[in-house]
C-alpha positions as MATLAB code, in Angstrom:
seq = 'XXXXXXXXXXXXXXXXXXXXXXXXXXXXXXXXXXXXXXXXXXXXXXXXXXXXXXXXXXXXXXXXXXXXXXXXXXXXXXXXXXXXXXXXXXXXXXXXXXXXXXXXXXXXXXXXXXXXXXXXXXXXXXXXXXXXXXXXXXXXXXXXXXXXXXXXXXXXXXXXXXXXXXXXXXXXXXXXXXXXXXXXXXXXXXXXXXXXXXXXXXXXXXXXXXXXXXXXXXXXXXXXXXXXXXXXXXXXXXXXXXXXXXXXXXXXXXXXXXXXXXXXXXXXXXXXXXXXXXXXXXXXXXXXXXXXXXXXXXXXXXXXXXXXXXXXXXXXXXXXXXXXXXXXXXXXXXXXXXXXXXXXXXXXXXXXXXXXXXXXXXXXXXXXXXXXXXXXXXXXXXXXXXXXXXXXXXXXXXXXXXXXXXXXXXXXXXXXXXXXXXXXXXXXXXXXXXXXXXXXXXXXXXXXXXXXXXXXXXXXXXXXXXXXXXXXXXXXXXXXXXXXXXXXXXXXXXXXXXXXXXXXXXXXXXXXXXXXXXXXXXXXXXXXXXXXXXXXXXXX';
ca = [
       0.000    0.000    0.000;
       1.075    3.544   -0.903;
       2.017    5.559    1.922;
       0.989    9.289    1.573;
       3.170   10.780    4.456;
       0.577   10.266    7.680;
       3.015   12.276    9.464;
       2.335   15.433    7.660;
      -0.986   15.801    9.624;
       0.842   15.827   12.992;
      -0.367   19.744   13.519;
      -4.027   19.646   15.309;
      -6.440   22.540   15.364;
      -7.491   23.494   18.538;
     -10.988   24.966   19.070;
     -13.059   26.037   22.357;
     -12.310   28.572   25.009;
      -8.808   29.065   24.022;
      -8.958   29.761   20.812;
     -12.105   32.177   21.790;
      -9.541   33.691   24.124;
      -6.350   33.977   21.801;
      -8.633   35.676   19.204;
      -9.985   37.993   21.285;
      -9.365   42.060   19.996;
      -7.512   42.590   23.555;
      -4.756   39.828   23.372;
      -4.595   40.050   19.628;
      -1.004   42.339   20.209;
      -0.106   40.033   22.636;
      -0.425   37.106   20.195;
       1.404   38.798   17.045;
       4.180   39.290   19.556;
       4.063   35.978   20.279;
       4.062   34.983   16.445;
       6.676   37.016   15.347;
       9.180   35.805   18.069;
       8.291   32.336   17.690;
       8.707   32.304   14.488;
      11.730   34.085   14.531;
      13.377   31.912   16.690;
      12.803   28.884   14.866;
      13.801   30.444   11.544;
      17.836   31.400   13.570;
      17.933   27.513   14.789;
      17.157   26.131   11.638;
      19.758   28.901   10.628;
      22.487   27.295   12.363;
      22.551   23.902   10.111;
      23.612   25.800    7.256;
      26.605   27.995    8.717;
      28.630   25.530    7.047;
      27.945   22.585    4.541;
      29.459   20.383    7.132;
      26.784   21.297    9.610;
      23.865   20.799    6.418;
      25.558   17.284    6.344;
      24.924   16.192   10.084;
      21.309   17.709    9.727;
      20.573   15.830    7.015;
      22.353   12.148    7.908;
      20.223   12.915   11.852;
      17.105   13.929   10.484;
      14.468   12.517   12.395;
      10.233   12.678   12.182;
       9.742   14.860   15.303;
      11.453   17.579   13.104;
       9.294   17.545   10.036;
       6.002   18.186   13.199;
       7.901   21.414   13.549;
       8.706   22.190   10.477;
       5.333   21.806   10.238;
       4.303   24.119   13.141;
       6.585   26.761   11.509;
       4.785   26.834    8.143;
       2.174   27.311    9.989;
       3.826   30.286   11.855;
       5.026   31.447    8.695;
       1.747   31.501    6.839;
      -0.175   33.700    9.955;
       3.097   35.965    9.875;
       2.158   36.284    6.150;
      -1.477   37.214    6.940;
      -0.518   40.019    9.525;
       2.175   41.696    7.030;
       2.386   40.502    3.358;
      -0.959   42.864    1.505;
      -1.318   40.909   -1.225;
      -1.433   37.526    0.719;
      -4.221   39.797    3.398;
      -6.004   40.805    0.874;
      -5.912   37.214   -0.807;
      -7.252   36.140    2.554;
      -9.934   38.876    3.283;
     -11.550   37.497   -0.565;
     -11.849   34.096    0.828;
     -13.447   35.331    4.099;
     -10.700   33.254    6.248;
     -10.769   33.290    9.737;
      -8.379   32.730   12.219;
      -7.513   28.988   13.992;
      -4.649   27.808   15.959;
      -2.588   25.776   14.515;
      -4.364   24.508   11.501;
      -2.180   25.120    8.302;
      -4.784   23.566    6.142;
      -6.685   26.687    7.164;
      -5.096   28.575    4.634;
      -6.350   28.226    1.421;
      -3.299   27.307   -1.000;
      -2.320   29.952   -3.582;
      -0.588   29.218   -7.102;
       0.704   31.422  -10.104;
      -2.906   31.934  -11.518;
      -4.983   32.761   -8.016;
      -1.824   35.027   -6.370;
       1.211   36.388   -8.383;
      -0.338   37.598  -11.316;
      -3.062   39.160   -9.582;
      -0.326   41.071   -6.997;
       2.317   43.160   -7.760;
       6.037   41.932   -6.500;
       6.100   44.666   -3.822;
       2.519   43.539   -2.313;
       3.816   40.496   -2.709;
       6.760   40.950   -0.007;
       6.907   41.527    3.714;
       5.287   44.925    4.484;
       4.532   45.438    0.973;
       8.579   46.839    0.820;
      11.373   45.862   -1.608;
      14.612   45.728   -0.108;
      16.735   46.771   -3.063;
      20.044   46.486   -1.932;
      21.315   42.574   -3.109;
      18.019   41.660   -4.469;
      18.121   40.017   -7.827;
      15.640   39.493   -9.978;
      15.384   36.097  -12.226;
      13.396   34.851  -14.643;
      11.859   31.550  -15.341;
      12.085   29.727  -18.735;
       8.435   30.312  -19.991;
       8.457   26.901  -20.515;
       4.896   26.278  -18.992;
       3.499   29.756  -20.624;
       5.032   33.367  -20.424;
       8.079   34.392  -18.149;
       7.297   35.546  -14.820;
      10.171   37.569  -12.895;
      10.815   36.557   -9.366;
      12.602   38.961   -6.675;
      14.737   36.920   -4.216;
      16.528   38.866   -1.749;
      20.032   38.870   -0.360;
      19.353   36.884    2.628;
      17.358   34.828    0.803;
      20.473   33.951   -1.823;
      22.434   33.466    0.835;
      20.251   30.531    2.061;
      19.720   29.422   -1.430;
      23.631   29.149   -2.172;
      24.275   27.520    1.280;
      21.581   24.516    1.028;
      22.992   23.690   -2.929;
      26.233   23.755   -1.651;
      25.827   21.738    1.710;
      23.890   19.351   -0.874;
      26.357   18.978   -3.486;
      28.951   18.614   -0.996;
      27.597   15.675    0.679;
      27.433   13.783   -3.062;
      30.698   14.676   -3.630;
      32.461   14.237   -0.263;
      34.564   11.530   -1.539;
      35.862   13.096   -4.800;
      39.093   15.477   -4.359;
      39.711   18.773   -6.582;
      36.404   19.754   -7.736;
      35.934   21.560  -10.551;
      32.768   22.633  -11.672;
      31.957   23.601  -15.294;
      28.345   25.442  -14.688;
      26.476   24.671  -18.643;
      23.075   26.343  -17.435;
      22.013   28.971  -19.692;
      23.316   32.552  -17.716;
      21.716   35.863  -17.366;
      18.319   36.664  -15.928;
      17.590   33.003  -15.741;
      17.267   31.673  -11.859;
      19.030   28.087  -12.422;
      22.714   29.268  -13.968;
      23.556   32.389  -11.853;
      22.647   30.829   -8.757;
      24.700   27.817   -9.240;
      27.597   29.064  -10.149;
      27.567   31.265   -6.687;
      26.684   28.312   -4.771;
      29.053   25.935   -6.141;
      32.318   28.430   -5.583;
      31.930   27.513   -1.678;
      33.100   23.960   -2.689;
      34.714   23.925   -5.654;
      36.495   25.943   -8.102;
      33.768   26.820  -10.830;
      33.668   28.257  -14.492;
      30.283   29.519  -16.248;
      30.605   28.575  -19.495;
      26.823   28.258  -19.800;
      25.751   25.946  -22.829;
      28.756   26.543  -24.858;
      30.335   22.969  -25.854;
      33.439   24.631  -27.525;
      34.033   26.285  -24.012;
      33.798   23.152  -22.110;
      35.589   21.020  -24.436;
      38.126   24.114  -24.219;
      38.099   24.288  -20.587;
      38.810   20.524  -19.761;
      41.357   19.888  -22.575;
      43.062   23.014  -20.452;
      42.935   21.949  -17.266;
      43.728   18.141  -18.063;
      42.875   15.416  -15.938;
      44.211   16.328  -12.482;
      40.590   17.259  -11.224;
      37.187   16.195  -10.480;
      34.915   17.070  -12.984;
      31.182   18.352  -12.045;
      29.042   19.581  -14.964;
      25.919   21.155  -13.999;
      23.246   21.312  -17.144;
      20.013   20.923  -17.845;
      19.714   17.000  -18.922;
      19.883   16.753  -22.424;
      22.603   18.997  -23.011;
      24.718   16.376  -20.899;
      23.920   14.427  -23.618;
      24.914   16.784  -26.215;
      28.617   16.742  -23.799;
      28.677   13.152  -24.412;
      27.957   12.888  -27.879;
      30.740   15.718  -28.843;
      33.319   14.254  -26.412;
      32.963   10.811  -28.135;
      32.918   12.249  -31.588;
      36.332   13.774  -30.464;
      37.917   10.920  -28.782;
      37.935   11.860  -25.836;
      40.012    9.697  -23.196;
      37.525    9.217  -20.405;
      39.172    6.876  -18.619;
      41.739    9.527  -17.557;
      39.285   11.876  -16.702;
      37.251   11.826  -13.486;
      33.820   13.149  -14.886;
      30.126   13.512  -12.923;
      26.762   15.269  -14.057;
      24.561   17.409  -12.025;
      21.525   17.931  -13.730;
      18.048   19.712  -13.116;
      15.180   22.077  -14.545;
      13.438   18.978  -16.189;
      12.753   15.519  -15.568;
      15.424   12.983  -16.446;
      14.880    9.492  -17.630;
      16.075    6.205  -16.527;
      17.132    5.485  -20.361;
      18.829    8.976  -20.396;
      20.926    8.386  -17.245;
      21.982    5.594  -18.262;
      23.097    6.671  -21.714;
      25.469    9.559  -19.824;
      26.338    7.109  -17.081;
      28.402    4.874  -20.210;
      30.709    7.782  -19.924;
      30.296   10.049  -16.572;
      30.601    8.402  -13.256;
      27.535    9.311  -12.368;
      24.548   11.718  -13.086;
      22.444   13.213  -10.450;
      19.132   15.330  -10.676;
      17.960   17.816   -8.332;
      14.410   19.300   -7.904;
      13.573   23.213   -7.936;
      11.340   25.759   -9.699;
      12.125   29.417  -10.655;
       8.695   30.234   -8.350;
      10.109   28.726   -5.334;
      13.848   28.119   -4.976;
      16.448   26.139   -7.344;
      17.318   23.371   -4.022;
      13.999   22.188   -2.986;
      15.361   18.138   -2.957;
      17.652   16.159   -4.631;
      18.334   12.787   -6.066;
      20.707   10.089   -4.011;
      22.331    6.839   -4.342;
      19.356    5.369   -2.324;
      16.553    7.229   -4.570;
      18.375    6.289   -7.858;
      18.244    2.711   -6.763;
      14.923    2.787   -5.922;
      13.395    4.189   -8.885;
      15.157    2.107  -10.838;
      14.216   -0.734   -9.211;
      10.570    0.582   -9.176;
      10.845   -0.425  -13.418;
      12.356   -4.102  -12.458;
      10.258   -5.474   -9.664;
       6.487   -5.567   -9.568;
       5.852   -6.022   -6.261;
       8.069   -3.434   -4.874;
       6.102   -0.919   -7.570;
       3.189   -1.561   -5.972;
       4.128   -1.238   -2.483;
       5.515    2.382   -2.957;
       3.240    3.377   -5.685;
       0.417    1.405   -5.015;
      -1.464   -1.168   -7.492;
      -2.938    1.054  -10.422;
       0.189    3.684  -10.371;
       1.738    3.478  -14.068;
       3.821    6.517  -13.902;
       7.398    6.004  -12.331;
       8.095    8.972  -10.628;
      11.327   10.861  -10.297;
      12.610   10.581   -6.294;
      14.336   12.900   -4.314;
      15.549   13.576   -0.937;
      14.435   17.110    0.208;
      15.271   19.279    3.696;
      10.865   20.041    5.519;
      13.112   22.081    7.693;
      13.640   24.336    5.014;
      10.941   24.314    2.234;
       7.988   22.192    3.750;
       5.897   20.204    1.292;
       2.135   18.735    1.995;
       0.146   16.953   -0.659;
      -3.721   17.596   -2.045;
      -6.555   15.322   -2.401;
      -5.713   15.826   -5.977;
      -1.745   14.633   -5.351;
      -0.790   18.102   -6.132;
       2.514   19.158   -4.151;
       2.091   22.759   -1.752;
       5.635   24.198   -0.600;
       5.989   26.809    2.131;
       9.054   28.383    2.644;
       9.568   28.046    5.856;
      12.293   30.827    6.121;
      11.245   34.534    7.069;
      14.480   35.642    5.126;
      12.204   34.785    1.802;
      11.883   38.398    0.407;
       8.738   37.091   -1.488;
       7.297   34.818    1.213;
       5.979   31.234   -0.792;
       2.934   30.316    1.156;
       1.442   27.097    0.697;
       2.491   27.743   -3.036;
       0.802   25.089   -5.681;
       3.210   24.726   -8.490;
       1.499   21.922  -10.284;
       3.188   19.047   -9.943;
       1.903   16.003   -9.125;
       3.587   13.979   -6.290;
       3.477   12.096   -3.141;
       5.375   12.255    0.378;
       6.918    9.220    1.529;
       8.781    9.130    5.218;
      12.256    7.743    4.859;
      11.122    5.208    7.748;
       7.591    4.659    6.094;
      10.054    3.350    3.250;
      12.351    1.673    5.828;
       9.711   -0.019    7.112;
       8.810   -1.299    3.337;
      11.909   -3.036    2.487;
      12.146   -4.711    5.677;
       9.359   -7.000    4.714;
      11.902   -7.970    1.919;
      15.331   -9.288    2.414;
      16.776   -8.823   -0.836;
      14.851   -5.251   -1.146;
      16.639   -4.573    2.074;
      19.987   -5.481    1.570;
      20.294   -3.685   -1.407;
      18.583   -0.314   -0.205;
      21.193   -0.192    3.016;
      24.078   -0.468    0.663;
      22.939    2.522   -1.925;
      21.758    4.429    1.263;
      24.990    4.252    3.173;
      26.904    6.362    0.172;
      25.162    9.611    1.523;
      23.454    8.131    5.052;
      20.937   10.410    4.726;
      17.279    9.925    6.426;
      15.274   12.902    4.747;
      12.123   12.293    3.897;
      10.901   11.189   -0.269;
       9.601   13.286   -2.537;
       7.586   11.575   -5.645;
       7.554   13.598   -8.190;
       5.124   12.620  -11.111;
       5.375   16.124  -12.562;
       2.425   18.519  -14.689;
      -0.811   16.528  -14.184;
      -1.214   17.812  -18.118;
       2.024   16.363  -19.286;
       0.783   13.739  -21.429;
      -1.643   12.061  -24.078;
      -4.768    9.850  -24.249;
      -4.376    7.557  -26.946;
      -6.942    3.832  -27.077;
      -7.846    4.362  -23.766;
      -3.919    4.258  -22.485;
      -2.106    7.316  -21.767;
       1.513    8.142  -23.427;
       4.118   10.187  -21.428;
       7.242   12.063  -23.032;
       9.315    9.998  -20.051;
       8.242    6.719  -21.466;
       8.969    7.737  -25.066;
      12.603    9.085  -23.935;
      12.997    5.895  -22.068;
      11.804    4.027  -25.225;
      14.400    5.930  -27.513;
      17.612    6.024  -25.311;
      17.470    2.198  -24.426;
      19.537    1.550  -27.238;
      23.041    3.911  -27.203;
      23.151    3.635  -31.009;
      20.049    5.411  -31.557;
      19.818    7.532  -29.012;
      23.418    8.804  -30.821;
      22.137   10.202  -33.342;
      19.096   12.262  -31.897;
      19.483   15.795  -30.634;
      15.504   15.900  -29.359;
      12.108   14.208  -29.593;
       8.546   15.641  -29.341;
       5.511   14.079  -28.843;
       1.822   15.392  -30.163;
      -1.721   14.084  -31.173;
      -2.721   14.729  -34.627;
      -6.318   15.030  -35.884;
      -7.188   13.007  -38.714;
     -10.843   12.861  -40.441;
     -11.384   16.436  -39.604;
     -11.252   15.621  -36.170;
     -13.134   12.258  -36.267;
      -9.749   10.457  -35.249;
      -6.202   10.983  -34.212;
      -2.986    9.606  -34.581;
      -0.053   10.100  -31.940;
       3.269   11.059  -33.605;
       6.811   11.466  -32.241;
       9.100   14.006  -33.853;
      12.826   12.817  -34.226;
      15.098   15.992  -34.494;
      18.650   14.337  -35.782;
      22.148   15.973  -34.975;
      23.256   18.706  -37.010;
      26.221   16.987  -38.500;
      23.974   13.829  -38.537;
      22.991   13.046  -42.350;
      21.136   10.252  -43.100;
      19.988    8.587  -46.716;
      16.062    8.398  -46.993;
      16.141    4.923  -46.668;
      18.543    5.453  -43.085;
      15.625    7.469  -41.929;
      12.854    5.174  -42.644;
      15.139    2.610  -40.656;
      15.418    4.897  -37.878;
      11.859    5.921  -37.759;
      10.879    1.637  -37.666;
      13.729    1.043  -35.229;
      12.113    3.940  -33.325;
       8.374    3.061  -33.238;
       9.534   -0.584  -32.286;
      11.540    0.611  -29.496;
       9.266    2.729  -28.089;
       5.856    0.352  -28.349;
       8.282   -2.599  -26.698;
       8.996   -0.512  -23.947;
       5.526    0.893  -23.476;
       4.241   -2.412  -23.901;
       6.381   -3.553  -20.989;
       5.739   -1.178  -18.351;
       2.140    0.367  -18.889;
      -0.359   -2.348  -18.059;
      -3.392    0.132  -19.914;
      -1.000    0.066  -23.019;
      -0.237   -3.512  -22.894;
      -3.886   -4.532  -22.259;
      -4.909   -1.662  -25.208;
      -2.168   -3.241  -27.467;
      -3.895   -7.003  -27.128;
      -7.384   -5.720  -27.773;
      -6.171   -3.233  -30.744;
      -3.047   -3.713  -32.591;
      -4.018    0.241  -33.484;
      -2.718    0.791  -30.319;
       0.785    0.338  -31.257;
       0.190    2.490  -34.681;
       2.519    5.434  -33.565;
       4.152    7.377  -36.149;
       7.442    8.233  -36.040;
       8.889   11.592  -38.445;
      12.543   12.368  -38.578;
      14.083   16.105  -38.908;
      16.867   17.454  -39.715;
      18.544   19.460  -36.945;
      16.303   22.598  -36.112;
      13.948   21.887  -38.885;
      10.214   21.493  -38.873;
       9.056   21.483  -34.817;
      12.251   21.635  -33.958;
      12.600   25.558  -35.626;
      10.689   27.057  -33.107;
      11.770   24.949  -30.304;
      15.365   25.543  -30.628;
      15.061   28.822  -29.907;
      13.174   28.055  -25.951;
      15.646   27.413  -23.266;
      14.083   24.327  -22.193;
      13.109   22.088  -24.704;
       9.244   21.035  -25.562;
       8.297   17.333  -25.323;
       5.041   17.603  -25.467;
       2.625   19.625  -28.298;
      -0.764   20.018  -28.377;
      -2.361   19.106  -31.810;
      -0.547   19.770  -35.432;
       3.439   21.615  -34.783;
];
């Protein structure tokens, strides 16, 4: 059975007298007072863990449930410090006639992009209604999911920011000596590459190259092999690394090379492809509305999800029986950005900090997920040996006893197709299984294509090849047919709905495949986004 994180309904509302009492107009100073300094003082002990990444380390390898209740009792305290002095978030409030009650978080409505920031200015939007200027920065998300939004983060706020990515990457890495990080996000207003770098110059020596292969390829034939190796991208640009490196001959057994990836989701048949080269390849999980170091991916997560793929019953005692999604999995800090879960699966995140210029309350970002207790998921594999066993060993590589994050992603990130539903993930995983193939693609896109004037439809997956890929019309018809076959096996093999569609319909399996040249046909548009577009609704 599926375990939804019981834990995160620790908080009780009380009701009666005392509440009567608390709310009263004369002890209403009196309990502000008591707010603010509560809240306060929890926000300078959590402080403390991140001094230093060495201290982040011994939170996170000590963690234990009775301090995800309070990290729980200061969202709480965070979201009633929000309704005394943010305007937008009163206002918000006074429009959804809320009323006070101790210590009930679910009392406060959740807000999201559409319902809160683009109905508030930024400077409603902060404590006070004020803008600190001095060390604010403003970044900008990808537009990826619609328009760019700007988001104002303040210098206190970075500061946090810089120390939890660097007390993070610093416990993956604790083993590895001379780091060297080559930052490949895209710079500039962009929330993901500036804040990096920053954060990974208190570990490392760094250089922001952004997505310039000439510059990396530069930079490490430079430097030679007498360092440790960390490029930070967005996932398929890793690729892109790989590919180039190989096509140049590049010696990697003399180098010592890892991947830190993020801003998108990141296959099982995509990690693998990198991991034929790089050491390893690690994920983390963050959003331009909220912060770039909400969780990140470990040696015990990466086991698990893979595992997830290989062994039914272990699927359905994490995910449950009808789950067909595999989730990505990550380890993430409720001390520091405190997640909850809706009826609908949909993930909320507080920031629990008060140094948040913009404070993030009970934010809905979209994503679907679930919460899983690291000793809910303890408790799991101790019903199997061999699940056991192997989960201790990829655990003990980081030790660390955070709680799980299950992260399906945008509820609207795929398509219906014969009753079964097709997700980019699955057709990346489909692809990259075979390291030939995946070789000679530079991106993929999936859409659902009317035929009949809209009586029918027909999925289709876009192949974009390589630019100095070029390929004889009968290579491409080869590819598309090794393609389609790839991707229907693997479908076939871990969707039940698809499977099951596939025996009662061989139509089921009728997905077209097109190949592109390089930054041709729905790749001309795309290749001008900085994150690329997987999924399209209708005709590109």
């Amino acid at each position: 059975m599926a375990m939804r994180g019981a834990r995160q309904r620790a908080g009780q509302t009380i009701y009666g007298l005392g509440e009567r009492v608390w709310t009263s107009r004369p002890l209403k100073v009196t309990r502000r007072a008591a707010l603010r300094a509560g809240t306060g003082a929890l926000t300078q002990s959590y402080s403390l863990y991140k001094v230093h990444p060495a201290m982040w380390r011994l939170t996170a390898t000590h963690y234990r449930p009775w301090m995800g209740d309070f990290a729980r009792w200061h969202a709480w305290m965070t979201c009633q410090l929000g309704s005394l002095h943010v305007p937008a978030y009163q206002q918000f409030l006074r429009e959804r006639d809320w009323t006070f009650r101790w210590w009930d978080l679910e009392n406060y409505p959740p807000t999201s992009k559409d319902t809160y920031v683009t109905r508030f200015g930024e400077e409603a939007r902060c404590w006070h209604g004020e803008m600190d200027l001095r060390g604010t920065l403003v970044d900008e998300s990808s537009g990826s999911s619609g328009r760019p939004f700007n988001w104002v983060r303040g210098r206190e706020e970075l500061q946090d920011i810089h120390r939890n990515v660097a007390g993070f990457t610093s416990l993956m890495m604790r083993d590895e000596p001379r780091l060297f990080v080559i930052n490949a996000y895209s710079m500039g207003a962009w929330a993901t590459g500036t804040n990096t770098g920053i954060a990974m110059a208190k570990i490392a020596m760094v250089k922001n190259t952004g997505p310039d292969l000439d510059k990396i390829v530069d930079t490490i034939t430079h430097f030679g092999t007498g360092f440790t190796y960390l490029i930070t991208a967005y996932p398929p640009f890793l690729k892109d690394l790989r590919d180039r490196l190989d096509d140049e001959g590049f010696d990697w057994d003399r180098h010592r090379m890892h991947g830190l990836v993020g801003g998108e989701g990141m296959t099982e048949a995509l990690r693998d492809y990198c991991e034929e080269r790089f050491l390893t390849v690690r994920s983390g999980y963050g959003a331009s509305d909220l912060t770039i170091g909400i969780g990140g991916e470990t040696e015990l997560t990466v086991w698990l999800r893979r595992q997830l793929l290989r062994d039914h019953d272990l699927r359905e005692a994490v995910l449950g029986p009808d789950e067909t999604r595999t989730p990505m999995i990550f380890q993430y800090n409720p001390l520091e950005t405190y997640l909850e879960v809706t009826d609908d699966g949909e993930i909320l995140c507080t920031l629990t900090s008060t140094s948040v210029l913009s404070p993030k309350l009970r934010y809905n970002i979209g994503d679907e997920g679930v919460i899983l207790d690291w000793h809910d998921l303890a408790a799991i594999l101790r019903t199997r040996p061999e699940w056991q066993s192997a989960a201790r060993r990829a655990w003990q590589a980081q030790g660390m006893k955070l709680p799980l994050l299950l992260l399906y992603g945008r509820k609207d990130a795929t398509i219906s197709f014969m009753g079964a539903n097709i997700y980019p993930q699955d057709v990346e995983n489909g692809l990259y299984a075979d390291s030939a193939r995946a070789a000679r693609l530079a991106s993929f896109t999936l859409t659902l294509e009317e035929l009949d004037g809209g009586r029918d439809s027909q999925p289709v997956i876009h192949l974009e090849l390589r630019e100095d890929e070029s390929l004889t019309a009968d290579e491409r018809s080869e590819l598309a047919r090794d393609a389609q076959e790839g991707v229907v096996g693997y479908l076939a093999r871990v969707s039940r709905d698809f499977a099951q569609s596939l025996e009662e319909s061989a139509r089921t399996g009728d997905i077209e495949v097109r190949v592109h040249d390089f930054g041709t046909g729905p790749f001309a548009v795309e290749n001008t986004k900085l994150k690329r577009v997987y999924l399209q609704k209708g005709t590109p």
